[in-house]
N, C-alpha and C positions, 0 to 999 in steps of 0.2 A: 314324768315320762320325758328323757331328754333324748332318747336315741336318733338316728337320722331314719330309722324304718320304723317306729312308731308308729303306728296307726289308731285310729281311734273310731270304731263305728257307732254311731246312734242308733238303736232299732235292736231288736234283742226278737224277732221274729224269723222264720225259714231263711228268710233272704241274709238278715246282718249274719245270725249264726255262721250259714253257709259260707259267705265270706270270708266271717273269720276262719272257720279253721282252713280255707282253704290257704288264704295266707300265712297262718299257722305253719302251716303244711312247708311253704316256702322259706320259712324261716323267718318272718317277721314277727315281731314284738305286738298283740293286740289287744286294748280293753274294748270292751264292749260295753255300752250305758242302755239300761232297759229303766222303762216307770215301772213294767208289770209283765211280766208274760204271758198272761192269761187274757189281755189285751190282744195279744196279736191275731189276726187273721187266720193266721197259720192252723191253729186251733178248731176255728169256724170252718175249715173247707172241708171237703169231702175228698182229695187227696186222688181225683183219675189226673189220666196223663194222656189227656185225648187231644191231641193236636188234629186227628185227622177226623174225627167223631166230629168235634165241636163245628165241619166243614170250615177251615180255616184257610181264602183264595188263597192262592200262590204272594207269595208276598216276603216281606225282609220277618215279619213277623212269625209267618210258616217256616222260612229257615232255622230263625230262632228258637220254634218249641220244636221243630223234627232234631236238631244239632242237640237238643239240653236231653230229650227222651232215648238220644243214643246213647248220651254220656253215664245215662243211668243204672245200667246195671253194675258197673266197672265204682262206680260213686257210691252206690249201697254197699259194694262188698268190701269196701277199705271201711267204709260208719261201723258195719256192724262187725267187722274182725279189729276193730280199734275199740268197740264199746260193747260187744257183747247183747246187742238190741235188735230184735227181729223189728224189722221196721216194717213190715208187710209188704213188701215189695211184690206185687204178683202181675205179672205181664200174660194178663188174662184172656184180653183182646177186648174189644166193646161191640155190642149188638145195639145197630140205633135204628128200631121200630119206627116206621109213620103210618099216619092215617091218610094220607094221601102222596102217590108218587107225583112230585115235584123236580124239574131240573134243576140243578144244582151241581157246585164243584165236589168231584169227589175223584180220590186221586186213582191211580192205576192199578194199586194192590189191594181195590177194595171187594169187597161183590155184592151184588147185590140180589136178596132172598127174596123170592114171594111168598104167599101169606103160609102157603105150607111148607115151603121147608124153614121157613124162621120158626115156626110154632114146632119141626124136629130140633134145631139148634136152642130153642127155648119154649118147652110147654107152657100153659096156660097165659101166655099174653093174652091182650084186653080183643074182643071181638070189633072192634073199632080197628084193630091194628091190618093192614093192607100188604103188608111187606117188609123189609127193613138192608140196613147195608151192615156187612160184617167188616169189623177193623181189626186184622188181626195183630196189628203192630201196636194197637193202643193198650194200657192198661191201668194201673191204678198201685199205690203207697197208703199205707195209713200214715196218715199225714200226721195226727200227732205221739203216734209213737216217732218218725221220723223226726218232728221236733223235740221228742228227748232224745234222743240218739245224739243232736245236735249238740245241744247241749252236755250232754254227757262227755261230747270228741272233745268239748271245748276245752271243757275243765281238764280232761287228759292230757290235752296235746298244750295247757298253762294262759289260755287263754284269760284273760282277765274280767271275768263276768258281774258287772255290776247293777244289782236289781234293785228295782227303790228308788232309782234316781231320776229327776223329772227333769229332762233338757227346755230350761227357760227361756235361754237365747243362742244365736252361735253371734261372735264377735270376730267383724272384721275390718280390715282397714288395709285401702290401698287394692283388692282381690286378692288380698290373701285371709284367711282364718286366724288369726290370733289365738282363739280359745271357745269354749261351750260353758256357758254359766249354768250352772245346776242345784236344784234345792240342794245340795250336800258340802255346794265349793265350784271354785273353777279346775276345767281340766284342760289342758295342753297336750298336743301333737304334732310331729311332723305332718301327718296328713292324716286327712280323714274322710269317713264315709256317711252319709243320709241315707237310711234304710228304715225309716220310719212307715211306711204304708201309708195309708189313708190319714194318718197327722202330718205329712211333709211338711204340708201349707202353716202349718203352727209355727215353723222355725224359717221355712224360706219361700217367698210367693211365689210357687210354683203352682201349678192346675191342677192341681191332689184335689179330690174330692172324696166322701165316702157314698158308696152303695152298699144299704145295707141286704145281707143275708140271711133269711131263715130257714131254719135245718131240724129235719128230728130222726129219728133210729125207732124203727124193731127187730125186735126178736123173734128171726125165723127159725120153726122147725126142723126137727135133724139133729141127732145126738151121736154121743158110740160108734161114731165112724160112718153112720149115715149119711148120704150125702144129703147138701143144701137143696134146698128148690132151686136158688139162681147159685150160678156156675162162674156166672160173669156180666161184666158192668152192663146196665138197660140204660143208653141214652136215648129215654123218649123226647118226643114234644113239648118243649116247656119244662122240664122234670126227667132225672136222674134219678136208676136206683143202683147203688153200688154196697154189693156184697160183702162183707169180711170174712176171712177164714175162721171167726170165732159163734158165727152164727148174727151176727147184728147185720142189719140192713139199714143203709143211709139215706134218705129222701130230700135232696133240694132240687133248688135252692131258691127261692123268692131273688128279687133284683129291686131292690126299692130306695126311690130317691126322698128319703125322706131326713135329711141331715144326720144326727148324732143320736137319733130316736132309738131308746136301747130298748130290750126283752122282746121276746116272741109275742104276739098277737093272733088274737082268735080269728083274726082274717087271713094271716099269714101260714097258719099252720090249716086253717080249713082247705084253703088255696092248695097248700102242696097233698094234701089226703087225696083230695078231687082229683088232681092231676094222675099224683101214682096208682088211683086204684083203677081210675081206666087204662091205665098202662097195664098194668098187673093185678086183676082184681083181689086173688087169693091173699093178698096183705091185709083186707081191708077186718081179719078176723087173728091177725097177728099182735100182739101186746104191745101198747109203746112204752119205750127205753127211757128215752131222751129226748126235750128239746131243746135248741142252743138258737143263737146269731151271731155275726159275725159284722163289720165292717170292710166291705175289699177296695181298694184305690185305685178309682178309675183316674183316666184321664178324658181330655175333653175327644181324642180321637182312640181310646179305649188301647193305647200301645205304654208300654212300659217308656221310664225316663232313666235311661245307662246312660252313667260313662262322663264326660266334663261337665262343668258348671263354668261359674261366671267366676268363681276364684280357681285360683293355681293348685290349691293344696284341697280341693274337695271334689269326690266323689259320687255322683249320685247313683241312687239302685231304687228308685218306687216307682208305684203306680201302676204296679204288676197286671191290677186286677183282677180277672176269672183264673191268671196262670200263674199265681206266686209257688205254690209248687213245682209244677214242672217246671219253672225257669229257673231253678232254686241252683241246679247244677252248670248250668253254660252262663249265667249269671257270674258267679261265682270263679269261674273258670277267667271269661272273659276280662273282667276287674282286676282279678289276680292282677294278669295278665301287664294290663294296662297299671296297675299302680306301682307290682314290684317287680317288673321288667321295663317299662314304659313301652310295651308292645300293646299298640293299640288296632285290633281287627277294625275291617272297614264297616263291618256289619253294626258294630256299636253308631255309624255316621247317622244312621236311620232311628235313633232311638234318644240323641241330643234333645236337651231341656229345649233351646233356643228356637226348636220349628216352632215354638209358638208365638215368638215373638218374632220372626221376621216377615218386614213389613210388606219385601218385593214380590214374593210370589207365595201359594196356599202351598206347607207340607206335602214332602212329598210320599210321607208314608202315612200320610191322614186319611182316615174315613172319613173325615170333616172339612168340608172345605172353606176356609177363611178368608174373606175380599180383601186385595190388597187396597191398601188405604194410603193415599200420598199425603205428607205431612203437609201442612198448612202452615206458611210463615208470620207469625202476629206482622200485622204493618202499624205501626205506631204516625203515622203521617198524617194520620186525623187526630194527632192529641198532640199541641202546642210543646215544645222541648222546655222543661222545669227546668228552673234553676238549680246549682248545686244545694243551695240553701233550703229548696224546698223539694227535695229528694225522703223517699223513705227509705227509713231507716231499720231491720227487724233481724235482732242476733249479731249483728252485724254484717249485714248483708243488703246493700244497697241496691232501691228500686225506683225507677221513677214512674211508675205509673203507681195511683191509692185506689185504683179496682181491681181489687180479685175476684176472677168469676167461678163456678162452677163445671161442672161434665155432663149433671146428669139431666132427665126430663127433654131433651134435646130428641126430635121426629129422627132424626138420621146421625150418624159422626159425622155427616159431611155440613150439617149446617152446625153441629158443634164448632166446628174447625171454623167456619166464617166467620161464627159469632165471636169468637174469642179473639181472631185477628182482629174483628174490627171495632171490638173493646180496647185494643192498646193495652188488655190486662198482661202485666208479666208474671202473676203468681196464679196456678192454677190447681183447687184442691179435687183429692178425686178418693173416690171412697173405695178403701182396700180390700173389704171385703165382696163388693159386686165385682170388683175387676177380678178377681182371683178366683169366683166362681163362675165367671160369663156368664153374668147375669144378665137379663133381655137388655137391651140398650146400650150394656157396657162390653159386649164380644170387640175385643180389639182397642179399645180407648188408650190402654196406655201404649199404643205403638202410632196413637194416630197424630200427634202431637210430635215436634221436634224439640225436645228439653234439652237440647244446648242454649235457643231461644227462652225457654220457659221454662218459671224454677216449677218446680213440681212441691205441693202442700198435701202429703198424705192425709185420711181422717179417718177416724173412727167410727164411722157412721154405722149405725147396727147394732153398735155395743151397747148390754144394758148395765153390764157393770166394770167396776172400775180393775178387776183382774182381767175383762175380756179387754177393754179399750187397750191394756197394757201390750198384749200379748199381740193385738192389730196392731199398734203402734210398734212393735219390733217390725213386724211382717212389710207394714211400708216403710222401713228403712232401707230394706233390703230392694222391696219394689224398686227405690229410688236409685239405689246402685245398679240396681241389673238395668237399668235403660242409663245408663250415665254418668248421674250423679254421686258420683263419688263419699263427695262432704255436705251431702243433705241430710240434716239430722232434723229437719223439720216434721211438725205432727199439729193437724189441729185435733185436739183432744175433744169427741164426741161423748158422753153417757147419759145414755135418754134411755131410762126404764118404762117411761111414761108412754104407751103407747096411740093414747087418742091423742093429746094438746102438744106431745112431743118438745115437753119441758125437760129442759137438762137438769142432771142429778147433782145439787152443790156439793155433797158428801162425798159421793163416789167421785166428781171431778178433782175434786179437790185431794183425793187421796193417790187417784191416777198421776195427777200433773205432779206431786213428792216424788213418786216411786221413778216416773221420768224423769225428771230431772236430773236425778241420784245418777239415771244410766245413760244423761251427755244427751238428752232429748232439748232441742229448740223446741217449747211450747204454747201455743198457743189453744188454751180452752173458749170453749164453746159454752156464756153462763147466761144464767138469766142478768137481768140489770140491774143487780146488787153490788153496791160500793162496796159494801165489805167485807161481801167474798169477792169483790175484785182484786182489794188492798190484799188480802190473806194469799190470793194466785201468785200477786205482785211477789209479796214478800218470799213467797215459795222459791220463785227463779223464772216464774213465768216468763216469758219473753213480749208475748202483749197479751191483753184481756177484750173478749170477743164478746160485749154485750150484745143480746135479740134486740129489735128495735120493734120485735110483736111475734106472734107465734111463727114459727120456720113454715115456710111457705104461704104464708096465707095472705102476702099480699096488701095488711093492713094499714101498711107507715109506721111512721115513730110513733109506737103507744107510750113509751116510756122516758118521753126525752127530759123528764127531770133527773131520773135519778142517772138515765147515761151522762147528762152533763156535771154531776157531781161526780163519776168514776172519769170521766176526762179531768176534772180541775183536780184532782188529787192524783192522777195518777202519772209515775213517771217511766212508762212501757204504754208502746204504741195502744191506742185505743179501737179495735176496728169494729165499727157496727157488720153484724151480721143476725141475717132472718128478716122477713118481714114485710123491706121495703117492694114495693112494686109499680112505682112511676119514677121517672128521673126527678123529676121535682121533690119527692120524698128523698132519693139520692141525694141531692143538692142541700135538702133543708140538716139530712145527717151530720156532712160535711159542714156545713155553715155552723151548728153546732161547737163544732172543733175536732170532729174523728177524725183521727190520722187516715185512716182508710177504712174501706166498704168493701163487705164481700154478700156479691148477689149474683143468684143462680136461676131460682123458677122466675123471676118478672122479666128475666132474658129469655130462657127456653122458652117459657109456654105465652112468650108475646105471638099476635098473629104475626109478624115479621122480625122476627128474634133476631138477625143480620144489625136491620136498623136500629132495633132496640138497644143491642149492644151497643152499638158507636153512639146515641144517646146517650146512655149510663155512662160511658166512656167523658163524654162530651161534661157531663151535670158535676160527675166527680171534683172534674177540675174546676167547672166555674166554682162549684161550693167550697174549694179548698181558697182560692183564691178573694173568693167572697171574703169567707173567714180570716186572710191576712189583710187583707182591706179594711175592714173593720166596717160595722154597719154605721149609717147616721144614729143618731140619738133618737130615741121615742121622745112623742110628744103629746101631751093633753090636752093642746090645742092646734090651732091651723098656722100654716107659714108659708106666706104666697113665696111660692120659688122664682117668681119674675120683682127685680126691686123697685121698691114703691118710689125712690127717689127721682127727679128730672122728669117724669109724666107732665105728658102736653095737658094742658087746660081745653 
């Protein structure tokens, strides 16, 4: 693909699809890269188009799903007079029943029923139900016939649709995209699009998360032209029941934080029966069809991420969540828009990756509001200025301070930030998987630090094997560029299967740190205190070898200082103790050793004065570095008075 309108989307889901043919549609040249189709979300949803049902405030978000719900009947009718596919388009209206009248936003063209004329516009609701509000503008798509449709425009209209293929990395340099490495080959474009859903975070650290969804279908009554019992969509409390024209009724949809946990669950599926039959009892004697789940891609303030990134040449469209359908069309439109026009609406302003990373003020279109955090400048004025000679040295990239500290265990960010100034540490490792989930502790970490002062040391911390470590270690590549750092290819390589002793895995580390290496990673692993899988890292391309000086965190000291001083005397990559130590004087006695450096995290955070603790460890570093060019006196097997015996009065 060499043309200058090239495009190239990731995501083979409602959203990349729509994309493409929209730009299709434009004249642009498009492949599409999918792993699987039957992955996507699109799949899993229940396919309404209830912006005003779902009571969505006034907001840039309500602009955006009323804008894409208008666009929709004029968008179905080009899909299915180009493919011939009834997508079920039925603009039905939504009836959303409660059990109790509560205030709440609800727009102008709504109305609102009491318990008897909602039970005219819908017989046999649950006796619980008090009233309800009638939406006549809302309605509903079969969402995966709409996904073949898609599909089927694509191939029409020459779209390049490639299924099978697993996006393992996106490669860039400078902010721009170079390419997408994939189990089949690398691919090239002028520009491209991330429409991945709930996997964004696999290829770039963004706040993609998955929530997973459970769903099942029956089969309602009514044949030969009979009508249905439901007419039209029942958004109750908790629970949706959405009709089809073919006699199936769909029931979700559970919302559960439960990571990558696949299949339906007897709690999941009891949970939505419960719900739908006091909605609607008559179901609970209707046959079940089907059950499915689905993953959908929240974000941390539950708003989609349109429109720039941090490079020139890419695109974002995830994180849809509850609305990857209905946004599937002004989505689409808008992108167009902005990629092969470079007409960019203002409304996409609201929807930018970067509200989450700026530091001055909380998002303005956030349900979430995030403390702004002022960066804290390391003051190095408590650690004596090294000589050039006695500088570290790692990748090439010179440091002079030999402690590295940690991020995490720390009571607030705000004595992170102290602590680390007043360690004089210049390399700081932060673990990419809690920053990228906001994980308790870590909301905002990487915005809270200034890394034009501070190199930033991604890690793998969480990884149990050596495919996952790989795949975070792309993730904090990228981490490192979107705050700055351009030419950080730095990684300390984590793989701990071991869940109680939290012993690193020399197999898995060792196959990680190859496969880095191969793709231009600065590595430093995380091993136990074995010389000869230190020498095997060495030999690998390691950059230095990271022996524990005692189980990671715990505190112990040097349990192991034989064999770390054997992978010092043999080894020609920095040596840095890490784990274990938890008094400065254990610091000291590492470094007197011979470690080129220490990296310590809990004997800093969980000190009762972790401030001071830090400029100690800070302080021990360097006497033990110093110690160790000094050189010790000699042991002795006897005594030697240190005042000389000679010239003594009588």
């Amino acid at each position: 693909m060499n043309a200058a309108n090239d495009i190239l989307i990731v995501g083979g889901g409602v959203i990349g699809l729509a994309i493409a043919v929209e730009l299709r549609w434009r004249g642009a040249t498009v492949t599409v890269l999918t792993r699987n189709y039957q992955e996507a979300s699109t799949l899993a949803a229940a396919g309404m188009l209830a912006p005003q049902a779902e009571a969505i405030p006034p907001s840039p978000l309500l602009e955006l799903c009323l804008r894409s719900r208008s666009l929709y009947p004029e968008w179905i009718g080009k899909l299915e007079q180009l493919t011939g596919v009834a997508t079920g388009y039925w603009p039905c209206g939504i009836l959303a029943p409660v059990y109790e009248k509560v205030k709440t936003f609800h727009p102008k063209d709504t109305h609102w029923l009491d318990r008897e004329a909602i039970n005219l516009y819908q017989p046999g609701l649950g006796a619980d139900v008090v009233g309800g509000w009638w939406y006549p503008d809302d309605g509903q798509v079969d969402n995966r016939a709409l996904n073949q449709a898609l599909q089927l425009a694509a191939r029409e209209l020459g779209v390049n649709l490639q299924e099978g293929v697993a996006v393992e990395a996106i490669e860039q340099q400078n902010r721009v995209i170079r390419g997408v490495r994939t189990s089949t080959g690398e691919f090239q474009a002028a520009h491209y699009v991330l429409a991945t859903g709930a996997w964004a975070n696999e290829l770039l650290p963004l706040p993609v998360r998955p929530k997973k969804g459970q769903m099942l279908s029956v089969q309602m009554p009514g044949s030969n032209g009979q009508p249905l019992p439901l007419q039209r969509v029942i958004f109750g409390p908790e629970t949706y029941l959405v009709p089809r024209r073919n006699g199936q009724l769909l029931i979700g949809a559970t919302s559960e934080e439960v990571g990558w946990q696949p299949h339906n669950t007897p709690a999941g599926i009891h949970t939505l029966l419960a719900r739908a039959m006091r909605l609607y009892p008559q179901l609970q004697d209707w046959p079940i069809q089907e059950c499915w789940w689905g993953f959908r891609p929240s974000t941390p303030d539950e708003l989609p991420i349109l429109g720039t990134s941090p490079c020139q040449n890419l695109t974002l469209a995830t994180g849809h969540y509850r609305n990857g359908i209905l946004l599937a069309p002004v989505t689409a439109h808008l992108l167009a828009d902005a990629i092969a026009q470079q007409k960019y609406d203002p409304l996409l302003e609201h929807f930018r990756y970067d509200r989450f990373y700026h530091q001055s003020s909380s998002a303005k279109t956030s349900l979430m509001i995030f403390s702004s955090i002022t960066p804290v400048q390391p003051d190095n004025s408590s650690v004596r200025e090294a000589s050039s000679t006695n500088s570290l040295t790692i990748a090439g990239r010179t440091f002079r301070s030999r402690l590295m500290t940690g991020t995490g265990k720390y009571s607030s960010i705000e004595q992170m930030q102290q602590s680390i100034a007043a360690s004089g540490s210049e390399i700081v490792t932060v673990a990419v998987r809690r920053v990228q989930s906001q994980a308790p502790g870590h909301e905002g970490l990487a915005e809270a630090l200034d890394w034009k002062k501070v190199w930033m040391l991604p890690n793998t911390a969480g990884c149990t094997t050596a495919e996952e470590a790989v795949r975070v270690a792309r993730l904090g590549r990228e981490m490192a560029k979107l705050l700055g750092q351009e030419e950080n290819n730095f990684v300390k390589l984590e793989v701990i299967p071991d869940a109680k002793y939290l012993l690193p895995d020399p197999i898995g580390t060792l196959a990680a740190a190859e496969q880095l290496i191969k793709e231009g990673f600065a590595v430093l692993p995380y091993i136990n205190a074995d010389p000869l899988l230190a020498k095997r890292l060495e030999e690998a391309g390691c950059v230095t070898v990271m022996p524990l000086g005692s189980p990671i965190g715990s505190g112990q000291g040097i349990k192991n200082a034989a064999n770390i001083q054997i992978i010092i005397e043999e080894a020609r990559v920095p040596v840095v103790v890490d784990a274990g130590i938890g008094t400065p004087s254990e610091a000291a006695y590492a470094m007197e050793l011979g470690a080129d450096a220490l990296l310590i995290n809990s004997a800093i955070a969980l000190a009762q004065n972790p401030v001071a603790m830090a400029r100690a460890m800070g302080m021990a570093t360097e006497a033990g570095r110093l110690a160790y060019l000094a050189g010790r006196m000699p042991l002795k097997s006897y005594a030697s008075a240190s005042s000389p015996l000679t010239g003594m009065v009588n």
